[in-house]
ZAGUPA-825768 format. One record per residue: residue number from 1; y, z, x of N, C-alpha, C in turn; residue in one letter. Coordinates in Angstrom, 2 decimals. Layout:
BEGIN
{NUM,{Y,Z,X},{Y,Z,X},{Y,Z,X},"a"};
...
END
This chain:
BEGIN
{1,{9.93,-11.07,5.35},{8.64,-10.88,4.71},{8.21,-12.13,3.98},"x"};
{2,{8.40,-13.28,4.60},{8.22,-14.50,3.92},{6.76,-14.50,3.68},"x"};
{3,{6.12,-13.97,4.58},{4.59,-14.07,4.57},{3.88,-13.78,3.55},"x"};
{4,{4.69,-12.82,3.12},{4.21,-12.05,1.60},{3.85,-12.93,0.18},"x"};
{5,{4.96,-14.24,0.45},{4.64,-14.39,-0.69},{3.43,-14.75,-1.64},"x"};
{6,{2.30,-14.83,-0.88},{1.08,-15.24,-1.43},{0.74,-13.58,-2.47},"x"};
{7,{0.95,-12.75,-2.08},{0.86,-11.53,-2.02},{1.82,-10.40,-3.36},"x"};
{8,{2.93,-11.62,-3.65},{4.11,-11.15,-3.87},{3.64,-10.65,-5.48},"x"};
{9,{2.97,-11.34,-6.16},{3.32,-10.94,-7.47},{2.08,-9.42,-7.75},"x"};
{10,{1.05,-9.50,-6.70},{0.66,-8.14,-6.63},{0.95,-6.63,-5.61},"x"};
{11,{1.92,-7.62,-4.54},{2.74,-6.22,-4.47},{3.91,-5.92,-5.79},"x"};
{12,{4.52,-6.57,-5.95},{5.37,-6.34,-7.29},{4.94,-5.49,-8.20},"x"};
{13,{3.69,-5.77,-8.89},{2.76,-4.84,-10.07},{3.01,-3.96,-8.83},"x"};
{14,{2.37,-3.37,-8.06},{2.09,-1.56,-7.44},{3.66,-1.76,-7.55},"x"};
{15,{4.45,-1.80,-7.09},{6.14,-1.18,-6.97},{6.70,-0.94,-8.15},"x"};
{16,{5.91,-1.69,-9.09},{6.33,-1.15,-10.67},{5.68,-0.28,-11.20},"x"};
{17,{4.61,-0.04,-11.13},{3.42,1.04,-11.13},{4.17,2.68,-10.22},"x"};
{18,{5.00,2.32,-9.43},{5.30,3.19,-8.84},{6.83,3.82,-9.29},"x"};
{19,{7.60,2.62,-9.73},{8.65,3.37,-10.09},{8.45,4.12,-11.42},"x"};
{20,{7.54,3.68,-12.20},{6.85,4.15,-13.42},{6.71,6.12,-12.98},"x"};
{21,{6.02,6.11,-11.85},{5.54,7.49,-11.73},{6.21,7.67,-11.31},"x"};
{22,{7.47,7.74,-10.19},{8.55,8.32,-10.35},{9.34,8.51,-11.35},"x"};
{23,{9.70,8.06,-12.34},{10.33,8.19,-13.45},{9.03,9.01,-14.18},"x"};
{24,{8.20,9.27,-14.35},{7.10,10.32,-14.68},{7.39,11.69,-14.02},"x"};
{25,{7.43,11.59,-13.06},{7.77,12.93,-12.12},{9.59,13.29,-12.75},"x"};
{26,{10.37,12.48,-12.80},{11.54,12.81,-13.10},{11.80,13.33,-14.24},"x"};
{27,{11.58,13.22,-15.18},{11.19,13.82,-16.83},{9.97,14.85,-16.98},"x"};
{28,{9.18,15.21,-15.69},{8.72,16.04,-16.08},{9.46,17.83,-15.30},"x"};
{29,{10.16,17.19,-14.22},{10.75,17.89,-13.84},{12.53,18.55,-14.64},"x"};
{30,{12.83,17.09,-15.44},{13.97,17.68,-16.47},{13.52,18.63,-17.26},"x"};
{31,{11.94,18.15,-18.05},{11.41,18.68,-19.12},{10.99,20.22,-18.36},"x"};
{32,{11.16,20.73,-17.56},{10.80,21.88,-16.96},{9.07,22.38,-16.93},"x"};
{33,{8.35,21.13,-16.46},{6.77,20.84,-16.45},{6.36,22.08,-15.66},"x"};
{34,{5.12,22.47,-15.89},{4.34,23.28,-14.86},{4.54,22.68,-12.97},"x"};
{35,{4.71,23.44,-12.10},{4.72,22.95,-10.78},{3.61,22.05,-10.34},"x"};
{36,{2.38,22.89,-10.98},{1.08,21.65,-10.73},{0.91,20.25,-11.37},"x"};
{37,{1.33,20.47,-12.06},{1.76,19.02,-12.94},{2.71,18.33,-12.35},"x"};
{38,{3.54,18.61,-11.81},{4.94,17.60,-11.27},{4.20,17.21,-10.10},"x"};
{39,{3.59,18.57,-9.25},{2.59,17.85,-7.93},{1.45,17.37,-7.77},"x"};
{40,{0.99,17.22,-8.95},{0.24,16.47,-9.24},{0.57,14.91,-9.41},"x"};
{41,{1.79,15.01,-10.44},{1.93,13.47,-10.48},{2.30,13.18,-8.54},"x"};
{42,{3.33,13.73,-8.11},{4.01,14.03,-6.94},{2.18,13.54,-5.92},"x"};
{43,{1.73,13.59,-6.00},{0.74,13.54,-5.00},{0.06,12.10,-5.52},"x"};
{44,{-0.27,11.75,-6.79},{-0.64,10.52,-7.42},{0.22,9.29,-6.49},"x"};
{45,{1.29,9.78,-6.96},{2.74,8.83,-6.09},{3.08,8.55,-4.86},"x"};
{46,{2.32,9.39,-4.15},{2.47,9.20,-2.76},{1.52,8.88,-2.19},"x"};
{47,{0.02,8.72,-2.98},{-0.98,7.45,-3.10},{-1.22,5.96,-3.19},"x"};
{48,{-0.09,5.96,-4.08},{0.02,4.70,-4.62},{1.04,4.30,-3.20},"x"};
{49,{1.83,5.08,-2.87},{2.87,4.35,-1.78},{2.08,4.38,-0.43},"x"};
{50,{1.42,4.83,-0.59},{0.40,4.84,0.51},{-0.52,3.50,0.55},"x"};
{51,{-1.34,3.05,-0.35},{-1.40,2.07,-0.63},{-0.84,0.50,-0.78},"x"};
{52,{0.49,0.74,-1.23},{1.43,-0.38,-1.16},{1.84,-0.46,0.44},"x"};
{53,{1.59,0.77,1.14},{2.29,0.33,2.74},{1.01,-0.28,3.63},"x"};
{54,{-0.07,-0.03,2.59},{-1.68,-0.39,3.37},{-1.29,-1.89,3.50},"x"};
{55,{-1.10,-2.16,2.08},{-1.10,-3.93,2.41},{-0.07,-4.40,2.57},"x"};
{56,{1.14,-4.15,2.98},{1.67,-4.67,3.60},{1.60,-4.80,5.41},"x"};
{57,{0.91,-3.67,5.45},{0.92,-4.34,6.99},{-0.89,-4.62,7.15},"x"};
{58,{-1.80,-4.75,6.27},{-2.66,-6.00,6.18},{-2.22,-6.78,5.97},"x"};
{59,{-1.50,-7.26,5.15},{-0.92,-8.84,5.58},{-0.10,-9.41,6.66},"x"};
{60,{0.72,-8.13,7.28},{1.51,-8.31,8.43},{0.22,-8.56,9.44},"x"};
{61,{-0.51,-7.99,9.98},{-1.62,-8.75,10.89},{-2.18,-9.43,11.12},"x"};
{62,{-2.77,-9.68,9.33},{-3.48,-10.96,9.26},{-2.21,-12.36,9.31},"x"};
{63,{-1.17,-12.14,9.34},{-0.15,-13.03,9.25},{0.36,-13.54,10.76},"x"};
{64,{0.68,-11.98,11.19},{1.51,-12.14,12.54},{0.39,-11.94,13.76},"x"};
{65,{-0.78,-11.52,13.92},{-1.38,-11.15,15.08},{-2.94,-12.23,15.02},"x"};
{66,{-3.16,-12.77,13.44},{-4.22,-13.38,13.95},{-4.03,-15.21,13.75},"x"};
{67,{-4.79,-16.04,14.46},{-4.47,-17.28,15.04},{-5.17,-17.65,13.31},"x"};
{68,{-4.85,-18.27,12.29},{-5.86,-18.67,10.86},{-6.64,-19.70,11.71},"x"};
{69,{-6.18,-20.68,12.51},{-7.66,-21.38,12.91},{-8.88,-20.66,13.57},"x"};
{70,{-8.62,-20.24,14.21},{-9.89,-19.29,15.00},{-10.89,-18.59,14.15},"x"};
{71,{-11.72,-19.08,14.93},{-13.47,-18.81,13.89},{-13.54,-16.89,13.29},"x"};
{72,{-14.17,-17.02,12.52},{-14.42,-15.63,12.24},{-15.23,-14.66,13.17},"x"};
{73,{-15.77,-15.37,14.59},{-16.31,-14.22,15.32},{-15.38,-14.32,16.37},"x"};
{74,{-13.89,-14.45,16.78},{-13.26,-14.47,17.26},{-12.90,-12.83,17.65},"x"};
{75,{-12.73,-12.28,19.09},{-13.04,-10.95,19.10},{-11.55,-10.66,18.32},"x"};
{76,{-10.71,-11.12,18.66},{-9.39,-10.34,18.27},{-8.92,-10.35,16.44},"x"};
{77,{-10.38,-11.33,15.81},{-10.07,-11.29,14.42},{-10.74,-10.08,14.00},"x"};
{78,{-12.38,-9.47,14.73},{-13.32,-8.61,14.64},{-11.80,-7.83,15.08},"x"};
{79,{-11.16,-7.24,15.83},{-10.45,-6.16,16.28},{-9.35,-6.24,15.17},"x"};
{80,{-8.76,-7.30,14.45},{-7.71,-7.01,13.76},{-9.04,-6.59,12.08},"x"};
{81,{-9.32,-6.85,12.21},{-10.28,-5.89,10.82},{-10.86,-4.55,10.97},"x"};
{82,{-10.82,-4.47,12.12},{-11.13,-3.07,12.67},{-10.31,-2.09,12.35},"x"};
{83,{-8.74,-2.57,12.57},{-7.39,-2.11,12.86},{-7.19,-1.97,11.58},"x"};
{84,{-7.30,-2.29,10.32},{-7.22,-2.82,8.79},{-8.15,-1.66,8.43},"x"};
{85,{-9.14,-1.22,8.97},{-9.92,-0.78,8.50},{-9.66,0.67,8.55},"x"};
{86,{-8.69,1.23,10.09},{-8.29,1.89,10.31},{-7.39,2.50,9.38},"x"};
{87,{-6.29,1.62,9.35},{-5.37,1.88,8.46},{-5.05,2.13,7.10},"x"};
{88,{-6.08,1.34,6.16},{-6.47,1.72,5.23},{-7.51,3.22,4.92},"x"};
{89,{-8.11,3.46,5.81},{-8.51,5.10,6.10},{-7.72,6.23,6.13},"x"};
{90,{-6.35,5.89,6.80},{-5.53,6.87,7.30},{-4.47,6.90,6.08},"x"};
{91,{-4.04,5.71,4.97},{-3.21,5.44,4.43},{-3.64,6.06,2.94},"x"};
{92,{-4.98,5.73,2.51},{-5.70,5.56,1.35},{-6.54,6.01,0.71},"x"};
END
């Protein structure tokens, strides 16, 4: 994931953001929380990881599938934003 590192110190913040709400969910489940409340956070959390897996494989495309010299009306850059666009829909 060398590619990442441009990337790195704001994937880092979400993965800390995330172990945060897991450890939220974990104390509320010691603390014997309402069920909607734990799945609530429980659903928050699996947003956020949803998100953190968005951009990582936006950057995996824009890294590994598109040429950085090639112009911006290049069809396969229009198709890898397409694909981004996709994914972030389905993820987010």
């Amino acid at each position: 994931m060398g590619h990442v590192e441009k990337e790195k110190a704001k994937l880092l913040n979400r993965l800390r953001r995330l172990k945060g709400q897991i450890e939220a969910i974990e104390r509320s489940v010691e603390q014997d929380q309402e069920c909607a409340r734990v799945l609530q956070q429980a659903t928050s959390c699996r947003g956020a990881l949803d998100g953190f897996i968005g951009e990582v494989i936006e950057d995996h495309i824009r890294e590994h599938l598109l040429d950085p010299a090639a112009p911006a009306d290049d069809p396969k850059r229009q198709a890898a934003d397409e694909l981004i666009e996709i994914v972030h829909a389905y993820l987010v």
